[in-house]
C-alpha positions in Angstrom: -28.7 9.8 34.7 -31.8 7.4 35.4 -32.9 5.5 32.7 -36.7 4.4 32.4 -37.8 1.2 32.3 -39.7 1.8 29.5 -35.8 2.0 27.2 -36.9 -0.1 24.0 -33.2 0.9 22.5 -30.4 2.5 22.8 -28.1 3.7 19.6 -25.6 6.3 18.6 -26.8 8.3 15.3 -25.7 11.3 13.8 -28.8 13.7 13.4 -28.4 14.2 9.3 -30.0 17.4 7.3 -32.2 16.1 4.5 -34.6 18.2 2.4 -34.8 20.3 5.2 -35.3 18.2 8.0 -33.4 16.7 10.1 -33.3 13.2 10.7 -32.2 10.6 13.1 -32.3 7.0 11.4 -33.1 3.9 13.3 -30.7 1.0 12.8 -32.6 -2.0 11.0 -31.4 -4.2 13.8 -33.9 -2.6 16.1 -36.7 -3.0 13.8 -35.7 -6.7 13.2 -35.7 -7.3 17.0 -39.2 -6.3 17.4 -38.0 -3.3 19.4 -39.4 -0.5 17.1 -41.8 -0.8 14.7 -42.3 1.1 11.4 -45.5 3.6 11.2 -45.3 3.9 15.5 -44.5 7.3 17.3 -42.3 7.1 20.1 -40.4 9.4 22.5 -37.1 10.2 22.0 -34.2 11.6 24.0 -30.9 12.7 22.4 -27.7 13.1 25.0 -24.7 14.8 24.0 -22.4 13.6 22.1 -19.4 15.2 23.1 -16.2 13.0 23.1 -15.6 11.0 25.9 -12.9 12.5 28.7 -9.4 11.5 27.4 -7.9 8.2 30.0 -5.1 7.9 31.6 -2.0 7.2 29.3 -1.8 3.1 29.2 -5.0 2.0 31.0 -6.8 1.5 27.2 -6.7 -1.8 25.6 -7.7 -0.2 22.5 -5.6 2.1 20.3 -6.2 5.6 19.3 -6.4 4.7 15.7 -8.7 1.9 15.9 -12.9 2.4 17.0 -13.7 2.3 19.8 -16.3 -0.5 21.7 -19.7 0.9 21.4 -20.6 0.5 24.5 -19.1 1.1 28.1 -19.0 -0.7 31.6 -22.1 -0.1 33.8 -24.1 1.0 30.7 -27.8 -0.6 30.3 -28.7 -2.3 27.4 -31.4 -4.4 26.0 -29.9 -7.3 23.7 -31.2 -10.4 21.8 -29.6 -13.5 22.2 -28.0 -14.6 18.5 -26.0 -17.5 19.6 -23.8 -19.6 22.0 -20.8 -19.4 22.5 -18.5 -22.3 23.0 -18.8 -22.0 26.5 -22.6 -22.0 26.6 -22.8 -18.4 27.4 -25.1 -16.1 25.1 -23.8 -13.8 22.1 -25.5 -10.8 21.2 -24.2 -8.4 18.3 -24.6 -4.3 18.4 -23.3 -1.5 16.5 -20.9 -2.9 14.0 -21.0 -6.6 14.9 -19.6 -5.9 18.4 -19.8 -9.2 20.4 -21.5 -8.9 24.1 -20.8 -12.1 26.2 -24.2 -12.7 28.1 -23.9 -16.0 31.0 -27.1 -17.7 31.4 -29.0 -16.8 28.8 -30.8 -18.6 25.6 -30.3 -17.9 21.7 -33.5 -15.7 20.9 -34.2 -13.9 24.7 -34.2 -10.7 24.8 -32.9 -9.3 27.9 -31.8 -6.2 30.0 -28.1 -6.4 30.9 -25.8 -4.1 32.2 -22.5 -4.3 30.5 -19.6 -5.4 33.1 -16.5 -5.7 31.0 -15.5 -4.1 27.8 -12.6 -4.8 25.7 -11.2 -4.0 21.9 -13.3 -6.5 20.4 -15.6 -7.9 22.9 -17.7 -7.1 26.4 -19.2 -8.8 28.9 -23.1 -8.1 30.2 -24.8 -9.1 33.7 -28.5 -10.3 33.3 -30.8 -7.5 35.2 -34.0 -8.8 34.5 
């Protein structure tokens, strides 16, 4: 799947019935980062939500009980640098707090990474632009 360069976000949402309409919301983080902005119109795309193809037995680091990392390796992302890490590399936070390890990077860039690495409770992201 090619994604545009002109990504502002990318979120997983359930599409929720509400007075008869169905709505999509917009995690606040995304209007905090300056990505979105309330009172705009913007394209959207939806892609399927199906669950993801069972792994081999023993190849997970996460169990089946536990959630799963919200993101995956070689996925594209746009992040905001929160913090440094001991190290000096850059933290970013997604979907429920999830910790992405950015090298080379400043607290408050935003940037375009692609995630390298993912495990239980942390992931890893290369710098694209």
């Amino acid at each position: 799947m090619e994604i545009s360069e002109k990504l502002l976000c990318l979120f997983s949402a359930k599409v929720e019935e509400t007075d008869g309409r169905f709505v999509v919301e917009i995690p606040r983080r995304e209007i905090e980062t300056g990505s979105v902005e309330s009172g705009d119109t913007y394209r959207v795309a939806l892609i399927s939500g199906a669950e993801p193809a069972p792994s081999d037995e023993g190849t997970s680091d996460v169990a089946a009980d536990e959630p799963q990392p919200p993101v995956e390796p070689g996925e594209i992302r746009y992040v905001e640098i929160e913090d440094l890490g001991k190290q000096g590399d850059g933290i970013a936070r997604v979907e429920r707090g999830y910790v992405i390890i950015v090298p080379d990077t400043e607290v408050g860039e935003r940037v375009k990474i692609e995630v390298s690495e993912v495990k239980s409770n942390f992931a890893v992201g290369e710098v694209l632009e």
